[in-house]
NUTIZA-34827 format. One record per residue: x, y, z of N, C-alpha, C, O in turn; residue in three letters. Coordinates in steps of 0.05 Angstrom, whole numbers, plus 5000, padded with zeros to 4 digits. Each point is the difference from the previous one (the first is absolute). Layout:
# residues N
XYZXYZXYZXYZAla/...
# end
This chain:
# residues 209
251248775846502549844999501349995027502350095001Unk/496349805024501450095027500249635009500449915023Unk/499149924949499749695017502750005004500049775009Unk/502950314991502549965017500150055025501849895013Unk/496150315001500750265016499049755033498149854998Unk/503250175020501249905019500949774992498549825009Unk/503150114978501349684984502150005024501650194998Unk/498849625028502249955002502649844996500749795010Unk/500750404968502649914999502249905010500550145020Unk/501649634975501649885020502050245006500350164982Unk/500749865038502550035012501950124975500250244995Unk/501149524989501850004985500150064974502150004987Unk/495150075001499050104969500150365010499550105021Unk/501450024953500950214987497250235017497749924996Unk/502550335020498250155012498250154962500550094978Unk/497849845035498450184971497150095016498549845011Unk/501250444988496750105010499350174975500950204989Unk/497049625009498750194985497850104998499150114980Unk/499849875043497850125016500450265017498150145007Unk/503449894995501050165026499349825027499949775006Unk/499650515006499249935027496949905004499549945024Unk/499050044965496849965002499649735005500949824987Unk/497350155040500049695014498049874987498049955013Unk/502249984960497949894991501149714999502449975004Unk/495649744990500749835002499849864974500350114978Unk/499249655027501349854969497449934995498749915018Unk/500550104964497849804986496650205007497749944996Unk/503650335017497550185000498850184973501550124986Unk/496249875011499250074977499350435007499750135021Unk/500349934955499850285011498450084971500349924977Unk/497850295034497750174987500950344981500150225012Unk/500349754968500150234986498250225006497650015003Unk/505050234995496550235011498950034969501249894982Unk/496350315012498950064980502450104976500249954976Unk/501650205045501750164980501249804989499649974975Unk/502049835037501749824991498249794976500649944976Unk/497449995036498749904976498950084971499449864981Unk/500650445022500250114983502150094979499150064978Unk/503549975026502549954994499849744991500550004976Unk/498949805032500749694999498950024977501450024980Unk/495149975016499549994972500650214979498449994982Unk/503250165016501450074982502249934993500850094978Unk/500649765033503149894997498949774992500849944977Unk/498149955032498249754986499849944967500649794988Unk/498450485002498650064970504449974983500549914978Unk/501350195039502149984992502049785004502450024994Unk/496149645021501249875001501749834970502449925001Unk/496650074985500649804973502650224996502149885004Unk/498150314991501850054995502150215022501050224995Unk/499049655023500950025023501549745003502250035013Unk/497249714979500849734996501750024980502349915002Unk/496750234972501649934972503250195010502249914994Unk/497550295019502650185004501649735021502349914994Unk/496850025020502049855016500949724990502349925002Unk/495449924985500549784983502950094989502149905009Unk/497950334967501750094980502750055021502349954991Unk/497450165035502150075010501749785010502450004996Unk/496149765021501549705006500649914972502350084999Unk/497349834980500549874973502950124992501849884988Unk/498250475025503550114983501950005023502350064997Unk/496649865030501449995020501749644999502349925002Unk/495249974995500649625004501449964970501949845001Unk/497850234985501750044980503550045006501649814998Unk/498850345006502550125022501149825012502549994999Unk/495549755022500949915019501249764986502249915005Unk/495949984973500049794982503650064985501549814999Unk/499550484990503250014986500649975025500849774998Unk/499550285026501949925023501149735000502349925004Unk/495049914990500449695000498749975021499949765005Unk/498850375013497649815017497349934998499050124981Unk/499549745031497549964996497550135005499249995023Unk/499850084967497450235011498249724999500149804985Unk/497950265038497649855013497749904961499150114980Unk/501149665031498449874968497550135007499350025024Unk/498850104948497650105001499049774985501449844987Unk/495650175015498249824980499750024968499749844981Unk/500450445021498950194976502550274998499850235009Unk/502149644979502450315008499450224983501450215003Unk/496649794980499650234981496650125016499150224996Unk/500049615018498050205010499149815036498149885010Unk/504250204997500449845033497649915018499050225007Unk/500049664999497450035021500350195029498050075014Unk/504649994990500650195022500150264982500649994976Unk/499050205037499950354996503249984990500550164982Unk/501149725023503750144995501850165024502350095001Unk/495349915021502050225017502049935019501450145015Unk/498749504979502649975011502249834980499249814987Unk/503250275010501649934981501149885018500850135019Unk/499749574980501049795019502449764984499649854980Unk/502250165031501549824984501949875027500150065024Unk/501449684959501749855022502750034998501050074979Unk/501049875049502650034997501249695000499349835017Unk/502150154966501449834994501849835026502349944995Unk/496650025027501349885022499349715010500549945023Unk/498649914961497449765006501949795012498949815009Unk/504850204995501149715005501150175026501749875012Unk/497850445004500749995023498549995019497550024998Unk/503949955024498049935022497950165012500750235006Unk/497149714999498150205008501350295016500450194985Unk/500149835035500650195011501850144989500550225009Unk/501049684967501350164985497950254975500150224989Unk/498749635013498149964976498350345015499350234992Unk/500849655028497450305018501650275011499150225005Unk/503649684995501850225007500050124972498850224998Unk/502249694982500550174970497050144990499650204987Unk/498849635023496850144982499250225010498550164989Unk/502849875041498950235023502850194991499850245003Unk/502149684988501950174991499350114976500650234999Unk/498349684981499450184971497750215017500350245002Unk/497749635007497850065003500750315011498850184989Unk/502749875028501050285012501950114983501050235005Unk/499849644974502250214990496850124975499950234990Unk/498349605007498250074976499150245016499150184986Unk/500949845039497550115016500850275004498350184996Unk/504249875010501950194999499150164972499150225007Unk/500749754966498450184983497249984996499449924978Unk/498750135039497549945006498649924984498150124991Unk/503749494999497749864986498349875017498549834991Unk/501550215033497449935011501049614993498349914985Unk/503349935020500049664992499349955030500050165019Unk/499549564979499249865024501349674994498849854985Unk/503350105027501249665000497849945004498550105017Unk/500649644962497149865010499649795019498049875000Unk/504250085020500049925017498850145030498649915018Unk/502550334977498850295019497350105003499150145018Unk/499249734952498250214986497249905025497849924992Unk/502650125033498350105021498249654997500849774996Unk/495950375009498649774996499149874973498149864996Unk/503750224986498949974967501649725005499549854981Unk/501750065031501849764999498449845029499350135020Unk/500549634979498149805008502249905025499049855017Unk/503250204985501149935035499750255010500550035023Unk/498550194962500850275012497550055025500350195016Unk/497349634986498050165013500049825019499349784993Unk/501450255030499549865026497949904996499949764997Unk/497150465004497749895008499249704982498549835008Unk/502850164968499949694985502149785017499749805014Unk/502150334979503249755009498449935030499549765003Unk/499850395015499849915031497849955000499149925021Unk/499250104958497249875007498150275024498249935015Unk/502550314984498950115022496749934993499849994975Unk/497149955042498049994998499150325004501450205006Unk/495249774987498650135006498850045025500649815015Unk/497950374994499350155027498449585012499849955024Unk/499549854953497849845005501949714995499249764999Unk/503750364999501949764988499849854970501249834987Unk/497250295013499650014958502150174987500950215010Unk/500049674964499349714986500849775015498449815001Unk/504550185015501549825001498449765026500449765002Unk/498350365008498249875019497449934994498249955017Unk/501550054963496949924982499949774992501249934980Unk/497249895036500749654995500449874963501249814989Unk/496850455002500649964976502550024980500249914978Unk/501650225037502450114987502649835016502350094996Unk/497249695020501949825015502049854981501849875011Unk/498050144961501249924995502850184987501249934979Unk/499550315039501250234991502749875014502350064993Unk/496949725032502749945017502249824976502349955008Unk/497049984969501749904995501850224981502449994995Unk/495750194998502250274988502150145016499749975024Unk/502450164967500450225008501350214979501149944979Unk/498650315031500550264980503350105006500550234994Unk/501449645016502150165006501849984978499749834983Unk/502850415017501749914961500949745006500349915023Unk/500149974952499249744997498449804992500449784991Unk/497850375015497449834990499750064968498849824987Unk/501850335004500550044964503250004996501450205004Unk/499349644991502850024997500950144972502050134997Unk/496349834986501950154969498450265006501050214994Unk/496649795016500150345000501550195021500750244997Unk/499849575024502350135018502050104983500650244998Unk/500849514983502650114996499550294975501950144990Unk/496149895007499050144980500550345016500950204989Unk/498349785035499550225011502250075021499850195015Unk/502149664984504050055000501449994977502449955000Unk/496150094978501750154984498850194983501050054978Unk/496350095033499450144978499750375016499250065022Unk/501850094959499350295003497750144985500250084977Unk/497449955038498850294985500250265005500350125021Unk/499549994940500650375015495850054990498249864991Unk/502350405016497350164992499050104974499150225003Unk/500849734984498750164975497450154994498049894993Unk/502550435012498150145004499050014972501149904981Unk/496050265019498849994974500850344989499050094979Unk/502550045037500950244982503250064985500950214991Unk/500149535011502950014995499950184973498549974981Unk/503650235025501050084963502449864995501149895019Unk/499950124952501749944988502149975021500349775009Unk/501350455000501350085016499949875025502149895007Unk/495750095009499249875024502049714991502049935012Unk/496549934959501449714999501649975003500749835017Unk/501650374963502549974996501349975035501549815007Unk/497950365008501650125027499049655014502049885009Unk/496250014993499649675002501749814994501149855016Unk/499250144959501649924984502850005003501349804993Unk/499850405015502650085006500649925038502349945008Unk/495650085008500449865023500149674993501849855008Unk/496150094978500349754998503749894985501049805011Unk/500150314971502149974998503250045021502149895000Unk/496850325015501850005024499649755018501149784997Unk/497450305018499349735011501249734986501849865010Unk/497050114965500849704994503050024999501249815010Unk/500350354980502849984997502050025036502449965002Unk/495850105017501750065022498749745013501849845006Unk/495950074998498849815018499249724981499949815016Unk/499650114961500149814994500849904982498949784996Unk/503250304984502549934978502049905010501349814990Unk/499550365041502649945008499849785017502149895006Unk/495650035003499449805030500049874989499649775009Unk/
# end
């Protein structure tokens, strides 16, 4: 899980490492030792219900978000999701202010969530998982041979471009939405203490705004 790891981030988005210090780069692939592979296929044999604990845990969380009155992210299949569950994603109700309003408040929940280590990410922030986020697309950087973007075959890329904007409803999608984490060991208790951030929060940062 290291395809974030040298992502450079703008200037003005929220500091997050979660690599540490290790100069690895983006899009490098890396080799499990014996041991780790061996671990791996055992956690493996416990995935299905490794899924069902977290499924069960987003369903009583988005639940929650749903009595607040906001929107949790539409699934295909809400009783058996095509995603694992491990991110509980919903929207804030800000859609008639102006963008930069819109990115100041999302980066404002997002730290007050962060502050009880739900781990959320404004999905405007969320690194290269968001399609203006990766230079090497938006600027077109080439290869060592100027491939793709120099590949007579692929000339017709000049009439694209990748910068925000170019998807406009999923832009606005990703200034107004928050995800938190949903681990697959939550207890009872774990929820509730979720649950109860999520109610602070909503009553200090988006009832009153």
């Amino acid at each position: 899980a290291l395809h974030n790891a040298g992502f450079a981030k703008p200037s003005n988005a929220p500091a997050r490492n979660w690599y540490g210090d290790v100069p690895v780069g983006w899009g490098q692939g890396r080799r499990m030792t014996e041991m780790q592979a061996a671990i791996a296929r055992v956690q493996l044999r416990k995935l299905d219900s490794i899924i069902a604990r977290m499924r069960a845990s987003h369903d009583r969380i988005e639940a929650r978000v749903k009595q607040l009155g906001l929107v949790p992210r539409g699934r295909a299949d809400a009783t058996n999701p095509g995603d694992t569950g491990y991110y509980c994603i919903f929207y804030l109700p800000w859609h008639d202010l102006p963008e930069a309003v819109k990115i100041t408040k999302g980066r404002e929940i997002a730290s007050a969530l962060d502050a009880y280590q739900l781990h959320p990410w404004f999905m405007h922030d969320f690194e290269i998982h968001v399609y203006y986020n990766i230079p090497q697309l938006v600027e077109k950087w080439p290869m060592n041979n100027g491939c793709p973007w120099a590949c007579t075959r692929n000339a017709f890329h000049a009439a694209y471009h990748y910068a925000r904007g170019t998807l406009p409803y999923l832009d606005e999608l990703f200034v107004t939405a928050i995800g938190i984490n949903v681990p697959s060991q939550l207890t009872q208790e774990h929820e509730a203490k979720i649950v109860a951030v999520l109610d602070a929060v909503y009553e200090r940062y988006i009832r009153q705004a």
